[in-house]
DRENVEX-902618 format. One record per residue (C-alpha): residue in three letters; y, z, x. Coordinates in steps of 0.05 Angstrom, whole numbers, plus 5000, padded with zeros to 4 digits. Example, Ala and Ser with C-alpha at 12.3 -4.5 7.8 and 13.67 -1.06 7.14 Angstrom:
ALA491051565246SER497951435273
***
This chain:
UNK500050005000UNK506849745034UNK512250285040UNK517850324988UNK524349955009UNK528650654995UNK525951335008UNK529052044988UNK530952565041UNK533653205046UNK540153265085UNK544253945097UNK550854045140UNK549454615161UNK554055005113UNK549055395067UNK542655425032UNK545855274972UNK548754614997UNK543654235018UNK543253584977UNK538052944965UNK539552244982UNK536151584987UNK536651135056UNK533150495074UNK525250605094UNK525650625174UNK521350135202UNK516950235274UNK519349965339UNK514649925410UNK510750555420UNK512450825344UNK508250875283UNK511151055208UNK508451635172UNK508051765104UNK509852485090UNK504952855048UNK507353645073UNK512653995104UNK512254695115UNK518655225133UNK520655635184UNK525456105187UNK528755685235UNK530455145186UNK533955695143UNK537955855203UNK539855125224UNK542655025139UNK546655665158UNK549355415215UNK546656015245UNK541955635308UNK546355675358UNK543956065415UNK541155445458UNK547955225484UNK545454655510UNK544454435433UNK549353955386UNK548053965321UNK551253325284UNK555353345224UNK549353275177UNK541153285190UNK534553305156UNK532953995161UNK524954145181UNK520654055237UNK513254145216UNK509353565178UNK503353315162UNK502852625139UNK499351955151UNK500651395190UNK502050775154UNK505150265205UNK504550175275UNK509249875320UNK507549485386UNK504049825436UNK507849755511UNK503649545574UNK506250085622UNK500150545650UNK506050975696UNK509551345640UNK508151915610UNK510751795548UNK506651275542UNK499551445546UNK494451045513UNK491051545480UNK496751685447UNK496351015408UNK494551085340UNK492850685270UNK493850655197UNK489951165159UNK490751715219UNK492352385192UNK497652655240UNK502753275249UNK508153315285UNK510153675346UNK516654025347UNK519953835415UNK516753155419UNK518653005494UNK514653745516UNK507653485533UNK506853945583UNK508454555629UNK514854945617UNK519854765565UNK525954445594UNK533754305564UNK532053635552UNK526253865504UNK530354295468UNK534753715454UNK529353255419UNK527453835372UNK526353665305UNK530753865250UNK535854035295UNK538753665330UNK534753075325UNK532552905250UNK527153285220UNK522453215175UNK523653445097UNK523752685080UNK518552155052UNK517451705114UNK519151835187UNK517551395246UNK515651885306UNK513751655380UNK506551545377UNK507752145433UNK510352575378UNK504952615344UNK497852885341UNK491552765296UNK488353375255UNK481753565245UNK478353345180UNK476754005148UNK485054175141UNK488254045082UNK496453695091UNK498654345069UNK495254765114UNK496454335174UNK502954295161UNK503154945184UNK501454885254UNK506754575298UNK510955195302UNK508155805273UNK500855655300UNK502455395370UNK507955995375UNK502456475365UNK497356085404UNK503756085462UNK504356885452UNK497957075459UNK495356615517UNK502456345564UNK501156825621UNK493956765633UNK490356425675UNK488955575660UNK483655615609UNK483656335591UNK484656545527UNK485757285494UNK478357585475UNK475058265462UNK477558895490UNK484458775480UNK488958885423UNK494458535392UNK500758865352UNK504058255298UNK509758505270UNK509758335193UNK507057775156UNK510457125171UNK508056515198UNK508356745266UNK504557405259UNK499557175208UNK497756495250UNK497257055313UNK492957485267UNK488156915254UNK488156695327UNK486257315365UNK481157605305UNK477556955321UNK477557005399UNK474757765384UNK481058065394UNK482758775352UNK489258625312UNK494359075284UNK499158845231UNK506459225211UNK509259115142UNK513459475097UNK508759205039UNK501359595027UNK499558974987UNK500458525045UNK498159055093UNK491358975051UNK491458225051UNK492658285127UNK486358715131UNK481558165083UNK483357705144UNK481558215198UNK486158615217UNK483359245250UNK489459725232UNK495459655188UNK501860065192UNK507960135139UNK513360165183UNK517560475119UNK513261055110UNK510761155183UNK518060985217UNK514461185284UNK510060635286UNK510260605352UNK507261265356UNK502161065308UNK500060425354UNK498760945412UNK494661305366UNK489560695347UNK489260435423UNK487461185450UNK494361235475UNK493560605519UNK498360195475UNK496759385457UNK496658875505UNK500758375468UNK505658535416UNK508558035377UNK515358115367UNK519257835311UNK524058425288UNK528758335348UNK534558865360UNK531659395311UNK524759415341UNK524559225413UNK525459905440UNK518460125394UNK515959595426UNK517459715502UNK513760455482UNK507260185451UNK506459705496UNK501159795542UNK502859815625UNK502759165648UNK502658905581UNK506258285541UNK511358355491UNK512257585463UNK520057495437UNK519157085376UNK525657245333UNK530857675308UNK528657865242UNK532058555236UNK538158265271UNK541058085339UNK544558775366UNK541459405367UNK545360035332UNK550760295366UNK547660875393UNK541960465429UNK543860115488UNK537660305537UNK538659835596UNK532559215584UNK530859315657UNK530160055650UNK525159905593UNK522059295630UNK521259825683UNK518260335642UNK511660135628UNK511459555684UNK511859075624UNK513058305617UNK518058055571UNK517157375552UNK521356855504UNK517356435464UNK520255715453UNK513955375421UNK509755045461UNK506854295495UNK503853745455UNK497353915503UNK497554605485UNK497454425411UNK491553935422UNK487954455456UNK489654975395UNK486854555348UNK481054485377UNK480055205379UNK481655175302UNK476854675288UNK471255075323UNK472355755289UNK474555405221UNK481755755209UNK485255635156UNK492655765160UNK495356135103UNK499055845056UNK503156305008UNK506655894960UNK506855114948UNK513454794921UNK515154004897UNK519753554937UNK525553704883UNK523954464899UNK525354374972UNK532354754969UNK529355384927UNK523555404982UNK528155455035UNK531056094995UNK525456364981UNK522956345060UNK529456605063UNK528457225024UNK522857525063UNK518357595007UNK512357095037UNK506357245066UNK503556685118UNK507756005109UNK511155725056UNK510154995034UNK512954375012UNK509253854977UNK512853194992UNK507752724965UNK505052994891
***
C-alpha cells in the first residue's frame, strides 16, 4: 500500500503542554541510505514533556528551533527504501544496516551514537529535540537510525525501548567490564515506577539481580513486587528510606541505585549506597536544587562511601542491539500503563506529566 500524499504530525514550540497543535505536511520521501517508516507507536518520556515546556535546556551545546515534532521513541515499519551507497569505509554506512519493506524497526534516540561514549555532536541529532521527532505518521530515518525488533514485541511495547529500556540497560551495566552484565549477588535500588525504573526492574530481576523499588503508591509498590521486586519501600510513610535499604542489604547498601528523584534524594542515595558502589543519574524528578539547608559538598559525599557517580545520557545503537537481544532471550515485556489515539497525543503528554503512570505511557499512531 503506497503512502498517503499528506500525513498528520504533532508540532509544539516549546511554549506549553497545552499548546501543542496537529498539522498536515507533504509525506517525506527516502533519499541514499534512508528508508520511510510507517509509524504504528510512539511512546513518552518525561523528556518530551520537558522539551513542550521549554524546560530541556541543560545541554548547552543544544538549539532548539522555533517549532518541532516532539518524541523520540517509535516503533513502526519500513515501507520505502532509498538507494543503498557503495562506500565500505563509513560508519554510517554499514551494510548490515540496510533494510527492506515489511521490517519492523524502532528508533534510536541519538541516531549518529553507534558506539562508545556519547559525544556533543550526538546530542545534537537527538530526536524530538532538536532534530525532528517522532509523534507523526511517516518519518524517513537513516537506515543507521534504526534497528529491527524481535517478533514476540508488540509496536506498543517496543516502542518503549529506545530510551527508557537502553537507559536502564546503560545504568545497570556502563562501568563493567566488555560483556559483563549485572547478575546475582547484587542488588539494585529504582527509585519509583517510571519507565526508567520499571524497564531497570525488569532488566536486573532477569539477570538474577535482587531489586528494590521506592514509591509513594502501595498499589504500585505491589505491582512492582508481581514483577519481582524483592523489597518495596513507601518513601511517604518510611521518609528514611535510606535507612530502610541498609536494612534489606545487611547494612551493606545496593550496588546500583537508580536515581531519578534528583535534588531531593541524592543525598539518601550517597548513604545507601554501597562502598564502591554506582549511583546512575537519570533525572530530576523531585527538582533541580536541594533545600536550602542541604548543601553537603558532592565530593565530600562521592568521598564518603568511595562511590561513582555517573550521568546517564542513553546509550549506542550497539548497545541497544545487544539489549534486545537479552530481551528476546528472557522474554520481557515492557510495561505498558495506558494506551492513547493519535488525536489523544496532547492529553498523553499531560498525563505522563502528572506522575500518575506506572511503566510507559503510549501512543497509538496507527489505529
Amino acid at each position: 500500500m503506497a503512502p498517503p500524499q499528506q500525513v498528520r504530525r504533532w508540532l509544539t514550540g516549546q511554549d506549553g503542554l497545552d499548546k501543542l497543535r496537529m498539522d498536515e505536511v507533504e509525506c517525506p520521501t527516502p533519499g541514499e541510505d534512508e528508508v520511510l517508516v510507517e509509524v504504528h507507536a510512539v511512546s513518552l518520556n518525561y523528556r518530551d514533556t520537558e522539551v513542550a515546556m521549554g524546560l530541556y535546556n541543560h545541554h548547552a551545546s543544544v538549539e532548539h528551533p522555533p517549532a518541532i515534532v516532539p518524541c523520540s521513541d517509535m516503533c513502526g515499519i519500513v515501507v520505502a527504501v532509498g538507494p543503498s551507497s557503495n562506500s565500505t569505509s563509513d560508519p554510517y554506512k554499514n551494510p548490515s544496516f540496510r533494510l527492506q519493506t515489511g521490517d519492523r524497526v524502532i528508533s534510536t534516540f541519538a541516531p549518529t551514537h553507534l558506539t562508545g561514549q556519547v559525544q556533543a555532536k550526538d546530542v545534537r541529532s537527538g530526536l524530538g529535540g532538536p532534530e525532528p521527532g517522532v509523534l507523526t505518521q511517516y518519518r524517513v530515518f537513516p537506515t543507521f537510525g534504526v534497528v529491527k525488533i524481535p517478533d514476540y514485541l508488540s509496536d506498543d511495547e517496543a516502542a518503549c525501548l529506545p530510551i527508557a529500556a537502553v537507559t536502564a540497560w546503560m545504568s545497570l551495566n556502563c562501568m563493567r567490564p566488555k560483556g559483563e552484565i549485572i547478575g546475582k549477588g547484587e542488588t539494585v535500588v529504582c527509585q519509583g515506577t517510571g519507565g526508567v525504573s520499571i524497564s531497570a526492574a525488569q532488566i536486573a530481576t532477569a539477570a538474577g539481580a535482587d531489586v528494590i523499588v521506592t514509591s509513594s503508591s502501595d498499589e504500585k509498590l505491589d505491582r512492582a513486587s508481581k514483577l519481582g521486586a524483592k523489597h518495596t519501600i513507601n518513601y511517604r510513610t518510611t521518609p528514611s528510606w535510606d535507612t530502610a535499604v541498609l536494612s534489606a542489604t545487611n547494612d551493606n547498601g545496593a550496588d546500583v541505585i537508580i536515581e531519578v528523584g534528583g535534588a531531593q534524594t541524592l543525598r539518601k542515595s550517597f548513604d545507601c549506597v554501597r562502598f564502591g558502589g554506582l549511583i546512575s543519574c537519570i533525572g530530576y524528578l523531585s527538582g533541580k536544587q536541594d533545600d536550602a539547608g542541604d548543601r553537603t559538598n558532592t565530593n565530600l559525599l562521592c568521598l564518603k562511601r568511595n562511590v561513582t557517580l555517573k550521568g546517564i545520557l542513553n546509550g549506542p545503537r550497539d548497545e541497544l542491539e545487544r539489549m534486545l537481544k537479552f530481551y528476546e532471550e528472557n522474554e520481557i515485556r515492557p510495561v505498558v500503563d495506558k494506551v492513547w489515539k493519535f488525536e489523544e497525543a496532547n492529553q498523553a503528554l499531560k498525563y505522563l506529566f502528572s506522575g500518575g503512570h506506572f511503566g510507559k505511557v503510549v501512543v497509538r499512531v496507527k489505529a
